[in-house]
TIRO-2110 file (N, C-alpha, C; in Angstrom, 1 decimal):
// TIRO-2110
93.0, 131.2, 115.2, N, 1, A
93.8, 130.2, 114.5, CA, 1, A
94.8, 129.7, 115.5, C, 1, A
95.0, 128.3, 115.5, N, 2, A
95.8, 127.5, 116.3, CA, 2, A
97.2, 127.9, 115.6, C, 2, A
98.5, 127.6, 116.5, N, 3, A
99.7, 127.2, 116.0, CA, 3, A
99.9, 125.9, 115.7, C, 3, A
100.8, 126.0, 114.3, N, 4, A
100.8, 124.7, 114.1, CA, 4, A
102.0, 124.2, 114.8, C, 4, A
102.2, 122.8, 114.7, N, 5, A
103.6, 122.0, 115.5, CA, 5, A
104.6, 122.6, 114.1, C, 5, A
105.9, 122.3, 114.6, N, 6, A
106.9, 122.7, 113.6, CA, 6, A
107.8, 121.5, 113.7, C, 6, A
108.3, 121.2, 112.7, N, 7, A
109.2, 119.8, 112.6, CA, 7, A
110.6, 120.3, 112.7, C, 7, A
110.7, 121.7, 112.8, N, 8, A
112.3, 121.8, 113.2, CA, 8, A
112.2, 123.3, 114.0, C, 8, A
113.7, 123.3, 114.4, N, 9, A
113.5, 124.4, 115.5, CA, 9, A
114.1, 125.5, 114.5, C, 9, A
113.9, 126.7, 114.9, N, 10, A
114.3, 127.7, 114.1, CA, 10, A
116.2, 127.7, 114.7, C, 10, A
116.9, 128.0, 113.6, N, 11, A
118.4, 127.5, 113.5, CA, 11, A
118.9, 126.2, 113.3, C, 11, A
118.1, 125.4, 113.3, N, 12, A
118.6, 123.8, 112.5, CA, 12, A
118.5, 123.7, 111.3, C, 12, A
119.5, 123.6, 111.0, N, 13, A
119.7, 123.8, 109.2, CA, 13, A
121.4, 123.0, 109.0, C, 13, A
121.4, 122.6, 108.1, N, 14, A
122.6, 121.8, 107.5, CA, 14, A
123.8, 123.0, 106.8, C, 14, A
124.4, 123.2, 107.2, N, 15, A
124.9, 124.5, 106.3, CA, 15, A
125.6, 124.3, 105.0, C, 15, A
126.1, 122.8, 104.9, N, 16, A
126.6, 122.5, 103.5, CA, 16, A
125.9, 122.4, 102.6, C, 16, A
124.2, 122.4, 102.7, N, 17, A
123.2, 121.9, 101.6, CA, 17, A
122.6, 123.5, 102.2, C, 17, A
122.7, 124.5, 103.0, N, 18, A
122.5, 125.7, 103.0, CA, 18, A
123.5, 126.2, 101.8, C, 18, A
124.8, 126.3, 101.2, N, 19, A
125.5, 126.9, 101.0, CA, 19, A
125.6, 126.7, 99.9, C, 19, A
125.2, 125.1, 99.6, N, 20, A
124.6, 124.5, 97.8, CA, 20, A
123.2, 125.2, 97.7, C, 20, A
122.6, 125.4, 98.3, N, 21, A
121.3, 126.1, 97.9, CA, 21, A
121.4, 127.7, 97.7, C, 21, A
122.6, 128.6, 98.5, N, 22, A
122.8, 129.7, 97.8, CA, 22, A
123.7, 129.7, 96.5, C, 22, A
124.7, 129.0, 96.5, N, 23, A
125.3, 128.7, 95.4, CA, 23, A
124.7, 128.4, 94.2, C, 23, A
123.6, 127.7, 93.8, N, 24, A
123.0, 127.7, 92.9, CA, 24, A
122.3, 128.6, 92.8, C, 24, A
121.1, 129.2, 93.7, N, 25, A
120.6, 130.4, 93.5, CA, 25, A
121.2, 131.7, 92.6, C, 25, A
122.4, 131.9, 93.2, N, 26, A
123.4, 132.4, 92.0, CA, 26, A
123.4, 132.3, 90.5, C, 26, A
123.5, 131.3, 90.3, N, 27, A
123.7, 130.5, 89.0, CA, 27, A
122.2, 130.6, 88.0, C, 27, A
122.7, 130.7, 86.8, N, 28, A
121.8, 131.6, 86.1, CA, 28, A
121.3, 130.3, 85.8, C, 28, A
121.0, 128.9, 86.3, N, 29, A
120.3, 127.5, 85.9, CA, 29, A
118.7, 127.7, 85.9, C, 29, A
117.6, 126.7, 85.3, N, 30, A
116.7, 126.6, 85.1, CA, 30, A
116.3, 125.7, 86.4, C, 30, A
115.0, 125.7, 87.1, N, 31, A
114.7, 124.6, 87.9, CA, 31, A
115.2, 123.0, 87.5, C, 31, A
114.8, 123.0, 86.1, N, 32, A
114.9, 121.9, 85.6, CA, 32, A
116.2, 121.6, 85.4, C, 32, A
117.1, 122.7, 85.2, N, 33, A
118.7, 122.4, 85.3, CA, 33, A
119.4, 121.6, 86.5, C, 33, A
119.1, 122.6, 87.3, N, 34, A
119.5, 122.7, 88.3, CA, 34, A
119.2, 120.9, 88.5, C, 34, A
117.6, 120.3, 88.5, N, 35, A
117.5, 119.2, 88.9, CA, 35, A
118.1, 118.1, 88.1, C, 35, A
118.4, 118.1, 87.0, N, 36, A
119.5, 116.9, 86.3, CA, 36, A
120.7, 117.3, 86.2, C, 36, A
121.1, 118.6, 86.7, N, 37, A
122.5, 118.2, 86.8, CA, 37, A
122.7, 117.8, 88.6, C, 37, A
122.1, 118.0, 89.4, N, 38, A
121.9, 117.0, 90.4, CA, 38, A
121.9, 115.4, 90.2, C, 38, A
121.0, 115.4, 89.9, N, 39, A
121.1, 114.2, 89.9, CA, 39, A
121.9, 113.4, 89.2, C, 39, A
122.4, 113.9, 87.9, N, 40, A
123.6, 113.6, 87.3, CA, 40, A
125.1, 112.7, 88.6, C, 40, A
125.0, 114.3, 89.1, N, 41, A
126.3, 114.0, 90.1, CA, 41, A
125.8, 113.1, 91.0, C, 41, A
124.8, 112.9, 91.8, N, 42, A
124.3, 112.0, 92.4, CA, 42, A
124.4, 110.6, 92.1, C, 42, A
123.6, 110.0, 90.8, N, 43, A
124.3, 109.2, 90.0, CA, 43, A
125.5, 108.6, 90.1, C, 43, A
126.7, 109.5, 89.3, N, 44, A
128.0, 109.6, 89.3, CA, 44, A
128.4, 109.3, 90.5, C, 44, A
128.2, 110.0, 91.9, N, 45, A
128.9, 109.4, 93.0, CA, 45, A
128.3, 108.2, 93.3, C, 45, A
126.8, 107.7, 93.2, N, 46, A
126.8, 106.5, 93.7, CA, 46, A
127.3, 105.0, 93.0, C, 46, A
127.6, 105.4, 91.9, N, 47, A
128.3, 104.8, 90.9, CA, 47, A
129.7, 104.3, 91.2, C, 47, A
130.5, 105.5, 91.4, N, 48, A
131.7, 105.4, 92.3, CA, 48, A
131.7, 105.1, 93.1, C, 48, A
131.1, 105.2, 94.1, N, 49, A
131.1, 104.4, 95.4, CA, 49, A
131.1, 102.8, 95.2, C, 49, A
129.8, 102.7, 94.4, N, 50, A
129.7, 101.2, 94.5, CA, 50, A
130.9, 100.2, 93.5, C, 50, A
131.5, 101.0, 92.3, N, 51, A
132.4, 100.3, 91.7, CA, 51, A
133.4, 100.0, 92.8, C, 51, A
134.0, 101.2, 94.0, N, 52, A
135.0, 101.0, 94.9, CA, 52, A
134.7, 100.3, 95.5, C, 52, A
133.6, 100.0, 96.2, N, 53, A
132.9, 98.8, 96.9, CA, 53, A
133.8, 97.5, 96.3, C, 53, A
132.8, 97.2, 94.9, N, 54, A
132.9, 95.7, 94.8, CA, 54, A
134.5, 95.3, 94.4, C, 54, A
134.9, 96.6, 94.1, N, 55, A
136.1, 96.4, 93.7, CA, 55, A
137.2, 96.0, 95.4, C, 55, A
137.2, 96.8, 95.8, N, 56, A
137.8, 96.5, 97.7, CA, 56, A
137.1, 94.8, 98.3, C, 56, A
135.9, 94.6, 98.0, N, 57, A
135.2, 93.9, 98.4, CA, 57, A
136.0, 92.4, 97.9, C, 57, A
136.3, 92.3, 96.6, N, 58, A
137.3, 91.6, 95.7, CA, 58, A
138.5, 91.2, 96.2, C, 58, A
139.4, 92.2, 97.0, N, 59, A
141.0, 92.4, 96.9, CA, 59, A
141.7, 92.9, 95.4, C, 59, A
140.6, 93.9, 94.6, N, 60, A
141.5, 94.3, 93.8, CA, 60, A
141.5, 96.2, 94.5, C, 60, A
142.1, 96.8, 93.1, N, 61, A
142.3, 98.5, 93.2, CA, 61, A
142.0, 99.2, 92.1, C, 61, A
141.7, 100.0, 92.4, N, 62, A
141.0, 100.9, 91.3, CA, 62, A
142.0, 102.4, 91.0, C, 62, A
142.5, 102.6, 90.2, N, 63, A
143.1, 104.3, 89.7, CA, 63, A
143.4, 104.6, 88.8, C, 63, A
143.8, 105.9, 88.1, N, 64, A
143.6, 106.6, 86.9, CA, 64, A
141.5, 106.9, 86.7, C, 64, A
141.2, 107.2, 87.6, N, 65, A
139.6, 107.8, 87.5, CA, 65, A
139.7, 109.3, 86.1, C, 65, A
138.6, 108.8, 85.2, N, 66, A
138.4, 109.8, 84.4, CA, 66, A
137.2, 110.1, 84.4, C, 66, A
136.9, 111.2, 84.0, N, 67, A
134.9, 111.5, 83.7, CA, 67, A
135.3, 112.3, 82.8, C, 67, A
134.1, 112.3, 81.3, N, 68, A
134.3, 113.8, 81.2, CA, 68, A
133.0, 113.5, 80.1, C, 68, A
132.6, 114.2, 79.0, N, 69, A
131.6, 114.0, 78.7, CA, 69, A
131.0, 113.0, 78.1, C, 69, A
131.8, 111.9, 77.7, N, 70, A
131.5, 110.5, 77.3, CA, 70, A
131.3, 109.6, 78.4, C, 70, A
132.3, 109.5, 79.3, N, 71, A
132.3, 108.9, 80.2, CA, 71, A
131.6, 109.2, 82.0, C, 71, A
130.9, 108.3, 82.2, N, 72, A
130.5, 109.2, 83.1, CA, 72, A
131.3, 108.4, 84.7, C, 72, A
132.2, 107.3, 84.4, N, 73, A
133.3, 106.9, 85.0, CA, 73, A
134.2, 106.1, 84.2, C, 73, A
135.0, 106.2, 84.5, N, 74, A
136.5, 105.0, 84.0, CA, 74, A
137.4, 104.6, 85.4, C, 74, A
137.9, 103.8, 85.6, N, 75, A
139.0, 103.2, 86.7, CA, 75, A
139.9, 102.3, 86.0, C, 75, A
141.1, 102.0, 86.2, N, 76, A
141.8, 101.4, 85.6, CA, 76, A
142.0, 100.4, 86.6, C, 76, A
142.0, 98.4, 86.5, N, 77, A
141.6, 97.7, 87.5, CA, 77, A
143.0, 96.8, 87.9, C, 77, A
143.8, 97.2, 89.2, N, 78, A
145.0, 96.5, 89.5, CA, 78, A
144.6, 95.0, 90.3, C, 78, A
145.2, 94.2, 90.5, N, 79, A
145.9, 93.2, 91.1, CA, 79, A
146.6, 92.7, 91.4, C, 79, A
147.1, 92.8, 92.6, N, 80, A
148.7, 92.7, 93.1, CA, 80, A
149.5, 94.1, 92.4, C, 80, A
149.6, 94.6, 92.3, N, 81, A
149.5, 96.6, 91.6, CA, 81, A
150.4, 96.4, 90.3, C, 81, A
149.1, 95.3, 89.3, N, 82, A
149.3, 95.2, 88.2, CA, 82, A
148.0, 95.2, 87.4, C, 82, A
148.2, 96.1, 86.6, N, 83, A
147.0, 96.3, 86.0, CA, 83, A
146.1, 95.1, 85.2, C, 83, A
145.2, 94.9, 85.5, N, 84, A
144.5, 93.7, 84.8, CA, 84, A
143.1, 93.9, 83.6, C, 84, A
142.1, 94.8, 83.9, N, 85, A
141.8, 95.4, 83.0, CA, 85, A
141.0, 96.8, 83.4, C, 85, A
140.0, 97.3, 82.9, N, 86, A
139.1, 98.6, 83.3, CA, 86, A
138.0, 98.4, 83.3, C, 86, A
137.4, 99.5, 84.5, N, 87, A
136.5, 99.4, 84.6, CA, 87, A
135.6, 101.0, 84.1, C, 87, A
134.1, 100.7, 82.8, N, 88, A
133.7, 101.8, 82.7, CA, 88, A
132.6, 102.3, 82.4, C, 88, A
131.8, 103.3, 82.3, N, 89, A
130.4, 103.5, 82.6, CA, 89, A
130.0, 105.0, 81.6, C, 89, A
129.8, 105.0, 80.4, N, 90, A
129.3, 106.2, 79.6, CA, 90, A
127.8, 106.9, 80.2, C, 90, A
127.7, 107.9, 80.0, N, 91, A
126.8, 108.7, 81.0, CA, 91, A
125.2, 108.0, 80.4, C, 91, A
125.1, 107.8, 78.7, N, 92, A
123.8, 107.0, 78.4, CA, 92, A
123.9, 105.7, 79.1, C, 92, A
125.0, 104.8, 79.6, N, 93, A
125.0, 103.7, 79.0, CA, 93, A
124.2, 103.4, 79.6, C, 93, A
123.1, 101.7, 80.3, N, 94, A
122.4, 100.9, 81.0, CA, 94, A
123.3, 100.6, 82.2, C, 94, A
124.7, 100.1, 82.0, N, 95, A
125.8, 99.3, 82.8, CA, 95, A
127.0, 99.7, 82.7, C, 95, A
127.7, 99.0, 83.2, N, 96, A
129.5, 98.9, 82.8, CA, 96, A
130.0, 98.4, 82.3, C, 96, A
131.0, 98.2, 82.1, N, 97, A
131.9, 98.1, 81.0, CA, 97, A
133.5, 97.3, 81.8, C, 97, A
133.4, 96.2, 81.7, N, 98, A
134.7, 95.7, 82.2, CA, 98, A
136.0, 94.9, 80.8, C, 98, A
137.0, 96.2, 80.3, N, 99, A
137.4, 95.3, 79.4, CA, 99, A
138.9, 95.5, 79.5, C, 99, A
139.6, 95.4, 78.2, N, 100, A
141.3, 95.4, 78.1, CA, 100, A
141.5, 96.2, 76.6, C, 100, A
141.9, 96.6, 76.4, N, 101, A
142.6, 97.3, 75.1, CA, 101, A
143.6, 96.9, 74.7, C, 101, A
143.6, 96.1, 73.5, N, 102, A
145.4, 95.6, 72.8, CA, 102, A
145.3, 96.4, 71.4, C, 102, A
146.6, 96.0, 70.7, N, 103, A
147.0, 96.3, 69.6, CA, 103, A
147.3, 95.1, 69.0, C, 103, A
147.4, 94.7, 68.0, N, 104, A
148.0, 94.1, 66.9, CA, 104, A
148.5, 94.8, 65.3, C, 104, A
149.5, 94.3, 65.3, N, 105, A
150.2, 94.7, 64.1, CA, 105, A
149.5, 94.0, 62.8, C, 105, A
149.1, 95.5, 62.5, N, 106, A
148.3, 94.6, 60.9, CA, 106, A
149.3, 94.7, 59.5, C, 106, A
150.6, 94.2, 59.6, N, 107, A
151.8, 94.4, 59.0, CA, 107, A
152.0, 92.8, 58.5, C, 107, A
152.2, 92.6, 59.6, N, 108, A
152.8, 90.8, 59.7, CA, 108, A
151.7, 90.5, 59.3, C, 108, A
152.1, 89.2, 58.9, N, 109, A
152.0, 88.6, 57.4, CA, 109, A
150.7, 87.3, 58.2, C, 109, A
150.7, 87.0, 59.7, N, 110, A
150.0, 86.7, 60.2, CA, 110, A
148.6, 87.2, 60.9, C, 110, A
148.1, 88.8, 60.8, N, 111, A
147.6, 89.1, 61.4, CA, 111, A
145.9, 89.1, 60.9, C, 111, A
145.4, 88.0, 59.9, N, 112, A
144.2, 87.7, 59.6, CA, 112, A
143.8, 87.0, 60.8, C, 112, A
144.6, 85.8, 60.6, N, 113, A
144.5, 84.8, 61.9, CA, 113, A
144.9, 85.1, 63.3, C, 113, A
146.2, 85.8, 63.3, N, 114, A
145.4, 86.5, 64.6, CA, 114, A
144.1, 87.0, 65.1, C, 114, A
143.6, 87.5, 64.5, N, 115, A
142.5, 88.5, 64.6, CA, 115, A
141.4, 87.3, 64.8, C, 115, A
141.4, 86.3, 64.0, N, 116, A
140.4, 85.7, 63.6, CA, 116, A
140.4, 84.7, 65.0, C, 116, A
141.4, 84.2, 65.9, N, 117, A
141.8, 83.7, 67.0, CA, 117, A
141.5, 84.3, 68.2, C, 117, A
141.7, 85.9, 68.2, N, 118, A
141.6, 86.5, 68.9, CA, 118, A
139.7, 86.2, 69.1, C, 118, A
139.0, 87.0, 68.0, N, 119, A
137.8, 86.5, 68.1, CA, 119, A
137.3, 85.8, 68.3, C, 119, A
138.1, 84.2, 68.7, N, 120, A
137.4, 83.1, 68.7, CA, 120, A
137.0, 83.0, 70.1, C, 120, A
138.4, 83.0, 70.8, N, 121, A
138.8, 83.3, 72.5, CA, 121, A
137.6, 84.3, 72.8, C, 121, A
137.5, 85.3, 72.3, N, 122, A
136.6, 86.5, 73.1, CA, 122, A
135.3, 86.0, 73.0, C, 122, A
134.9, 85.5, 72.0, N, 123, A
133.6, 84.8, 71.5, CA, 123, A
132.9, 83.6, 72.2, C, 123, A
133.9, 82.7, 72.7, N, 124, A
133.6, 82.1, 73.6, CA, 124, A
133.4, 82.0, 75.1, C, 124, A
133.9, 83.3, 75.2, N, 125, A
133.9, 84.0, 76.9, CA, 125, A
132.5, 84.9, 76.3, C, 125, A
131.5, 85.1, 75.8, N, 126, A
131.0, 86.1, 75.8, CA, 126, A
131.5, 87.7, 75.8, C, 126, A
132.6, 87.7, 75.5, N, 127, A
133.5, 89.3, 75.4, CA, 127, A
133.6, 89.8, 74.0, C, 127, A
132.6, 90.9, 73.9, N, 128, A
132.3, 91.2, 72.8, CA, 128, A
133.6, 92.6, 72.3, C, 128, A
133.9, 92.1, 71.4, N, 129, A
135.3, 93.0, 70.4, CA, 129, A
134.5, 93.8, 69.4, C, 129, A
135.7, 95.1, 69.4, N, 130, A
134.9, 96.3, 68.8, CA, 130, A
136.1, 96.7, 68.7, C, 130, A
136.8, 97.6, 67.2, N, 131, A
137.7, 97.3, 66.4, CA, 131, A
137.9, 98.9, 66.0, C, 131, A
139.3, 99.1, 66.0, N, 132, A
139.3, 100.7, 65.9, CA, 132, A
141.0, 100.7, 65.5, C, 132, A
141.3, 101.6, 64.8, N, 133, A
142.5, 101.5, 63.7, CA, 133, A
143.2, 102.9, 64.6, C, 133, A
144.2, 102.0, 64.5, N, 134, A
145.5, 103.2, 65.9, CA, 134, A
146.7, 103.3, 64.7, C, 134, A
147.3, 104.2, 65.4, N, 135, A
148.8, 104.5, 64.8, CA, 135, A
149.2, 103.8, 63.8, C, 135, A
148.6, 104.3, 62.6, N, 136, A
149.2, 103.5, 61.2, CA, 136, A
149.0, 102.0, 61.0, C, 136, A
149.9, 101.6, 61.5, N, 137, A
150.8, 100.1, 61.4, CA, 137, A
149.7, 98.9, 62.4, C, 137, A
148.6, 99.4, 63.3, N, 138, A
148.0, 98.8, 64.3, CA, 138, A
146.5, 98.5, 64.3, C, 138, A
145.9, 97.7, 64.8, N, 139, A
144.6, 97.9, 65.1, CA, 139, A
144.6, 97.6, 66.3, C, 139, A
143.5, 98.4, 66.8, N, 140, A
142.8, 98.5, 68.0, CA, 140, A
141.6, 97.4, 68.5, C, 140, A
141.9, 96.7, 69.4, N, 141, A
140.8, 95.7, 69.6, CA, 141, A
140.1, 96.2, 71.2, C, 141, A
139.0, 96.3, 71.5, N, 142, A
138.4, 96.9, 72.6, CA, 142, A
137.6, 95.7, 73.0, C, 142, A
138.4, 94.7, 74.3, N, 143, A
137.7, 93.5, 74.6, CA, 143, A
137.2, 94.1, 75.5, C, 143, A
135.3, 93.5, 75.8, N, 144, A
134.7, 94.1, 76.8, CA, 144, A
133.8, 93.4, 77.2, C, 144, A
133.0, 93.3, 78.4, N, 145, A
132.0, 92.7, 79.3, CA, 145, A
130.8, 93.5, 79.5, C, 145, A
130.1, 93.3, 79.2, N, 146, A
128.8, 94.3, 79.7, CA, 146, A
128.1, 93.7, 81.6, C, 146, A
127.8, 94.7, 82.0, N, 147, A
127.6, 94.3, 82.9, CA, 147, A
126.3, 95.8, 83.7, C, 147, A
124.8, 94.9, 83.6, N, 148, A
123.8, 96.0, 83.8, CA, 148, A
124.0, 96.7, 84.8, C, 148, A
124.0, 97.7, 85.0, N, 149, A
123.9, 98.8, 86.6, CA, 149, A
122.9, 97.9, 87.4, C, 149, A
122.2, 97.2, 87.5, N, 150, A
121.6, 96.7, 88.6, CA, 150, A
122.3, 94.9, 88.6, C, 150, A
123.1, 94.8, 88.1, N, 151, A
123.9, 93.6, 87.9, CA, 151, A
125.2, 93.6, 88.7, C, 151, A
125.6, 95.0, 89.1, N, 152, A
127.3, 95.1, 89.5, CA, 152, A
127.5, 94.9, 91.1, C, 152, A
127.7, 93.6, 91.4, N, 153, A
128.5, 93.5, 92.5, CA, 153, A
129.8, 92.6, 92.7, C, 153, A
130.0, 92.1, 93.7, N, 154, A
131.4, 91.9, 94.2, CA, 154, A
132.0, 90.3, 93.5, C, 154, A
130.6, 89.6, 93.6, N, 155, A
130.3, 88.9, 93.2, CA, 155, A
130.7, 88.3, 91.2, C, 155, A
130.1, 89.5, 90.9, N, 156, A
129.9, 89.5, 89.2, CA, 156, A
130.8, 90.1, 89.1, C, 156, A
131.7, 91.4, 89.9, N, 157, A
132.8, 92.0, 89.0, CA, 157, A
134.0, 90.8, 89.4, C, 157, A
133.7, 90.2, 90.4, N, 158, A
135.3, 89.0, 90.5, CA, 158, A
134.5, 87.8, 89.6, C, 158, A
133.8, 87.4, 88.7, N, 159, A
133.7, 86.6, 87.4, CA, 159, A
134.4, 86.9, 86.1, C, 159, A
133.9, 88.3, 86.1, N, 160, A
134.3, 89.2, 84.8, CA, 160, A
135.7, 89.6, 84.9, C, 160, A
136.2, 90.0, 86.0, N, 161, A
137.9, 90.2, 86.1, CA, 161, A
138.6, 88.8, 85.6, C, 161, A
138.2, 87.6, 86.3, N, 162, A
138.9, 86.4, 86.3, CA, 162, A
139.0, 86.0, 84.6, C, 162, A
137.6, 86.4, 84.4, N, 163, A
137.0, 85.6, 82.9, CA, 163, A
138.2, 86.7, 82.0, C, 163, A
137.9, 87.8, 82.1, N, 164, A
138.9, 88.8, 81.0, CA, 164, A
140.7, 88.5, 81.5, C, 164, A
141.0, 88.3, 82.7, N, 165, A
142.5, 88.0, 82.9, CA, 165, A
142.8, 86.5, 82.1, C, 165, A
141.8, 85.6, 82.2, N, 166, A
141.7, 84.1, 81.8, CA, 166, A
142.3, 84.4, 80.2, C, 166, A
141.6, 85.0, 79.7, N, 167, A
140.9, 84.9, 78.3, CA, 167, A
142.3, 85.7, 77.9, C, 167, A
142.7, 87.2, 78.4, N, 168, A
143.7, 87.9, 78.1, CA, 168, A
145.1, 86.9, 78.2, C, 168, A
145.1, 86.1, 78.9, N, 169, A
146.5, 85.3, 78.8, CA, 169, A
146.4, 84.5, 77.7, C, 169, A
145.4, 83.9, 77.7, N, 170, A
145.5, 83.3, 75.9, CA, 170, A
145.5, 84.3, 74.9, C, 170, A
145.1, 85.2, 74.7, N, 171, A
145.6, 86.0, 74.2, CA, 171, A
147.1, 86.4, 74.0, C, 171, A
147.5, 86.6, 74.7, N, 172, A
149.1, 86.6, 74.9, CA, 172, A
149.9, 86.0, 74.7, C, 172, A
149.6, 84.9, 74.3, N, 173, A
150.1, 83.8, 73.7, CA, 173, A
150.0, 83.7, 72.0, C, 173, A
149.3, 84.6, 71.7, N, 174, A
149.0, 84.9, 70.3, CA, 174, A
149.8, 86.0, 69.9, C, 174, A
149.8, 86.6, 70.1, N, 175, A
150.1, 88.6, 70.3, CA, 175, A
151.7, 87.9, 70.1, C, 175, A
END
């Protein structure tokens, strides 16, 4: 029997993906565990990466990073180091999520028509509102952009920032 060639020399080894490979071994995971929560984090970081990308790519800033089991990123999105809206990614979702979170007082004697104004503005930007009841006296409006994971770049996230800061100032004029 011939020797075969060898594609690596004996002691070439990576030791950081050595030390993930004993470390799991450890771990009472299943093959199949082991391989989606890989890739999970995998995922996750290239995710992050690329939100930081198009975000830098822009001249805006990204902070306040959250994950946890809904979300499989959140960034909160500055400009000139003022916050303008967020950026965010649920672990099912297809895409991201570029939106702003207000309140209105459902007290005043105005707040049909707000609401209804509000809707009108987000409706014509394509920013679809999703409605959630806060501290008593308030509702919650969750203005938001969808935007597909093979859709997100530097490009599309500086439309969607502009289009939500645009839209959010008329807003503000209502509020």
């Amino acid at each position: 029997m011939r020797n075969r060639i060898r594609f690596f020399r004996e002691g070439d080894s990576n030791k950081k993906r050595d030390n993930l490979k004993v470390w799991l071994s450890k771990q009472k995971f299943s093959e199949e565990e082991i391989v989606n929560l890989l890739e999970r984090e995998l995922a996750q970081r290239k995710n992050i990466k690329l939100v930081k990308r198009c975000v830098k790519d822009i001249g805006l800033a990204v902070n306040g990073f959250v994950s946890n089991d809904v979300l499989e990123l959140y960034f909160d999105v500055y400009k000139n180091n003022k916050s303008i809206c967020y950026i965010s990614k649920g672990w099912q979702d297809p895409g991201f999520r570029v939106g702003e979170f207000i309140e209105i007082d459902k007290t005043v004697s105005s707040f049909k028509e707000k609401f209804y104004k509000i809707f009108q503005i987000c409706s014509k930007d394509l920013i679809s509102v999703s409605v959630s009841e806060t501290r008593g006296e308030s509702v919650g409006m969750s203005l938001e952009m969808g935007i597909y994971s093979d859709g997100l770049n530097a490009k599309v996230l500086k439309n969607a920032t502009e289009t939500l800061e645009q839209v959010f100032k008329n807003i503000s004029t209502i509020l």
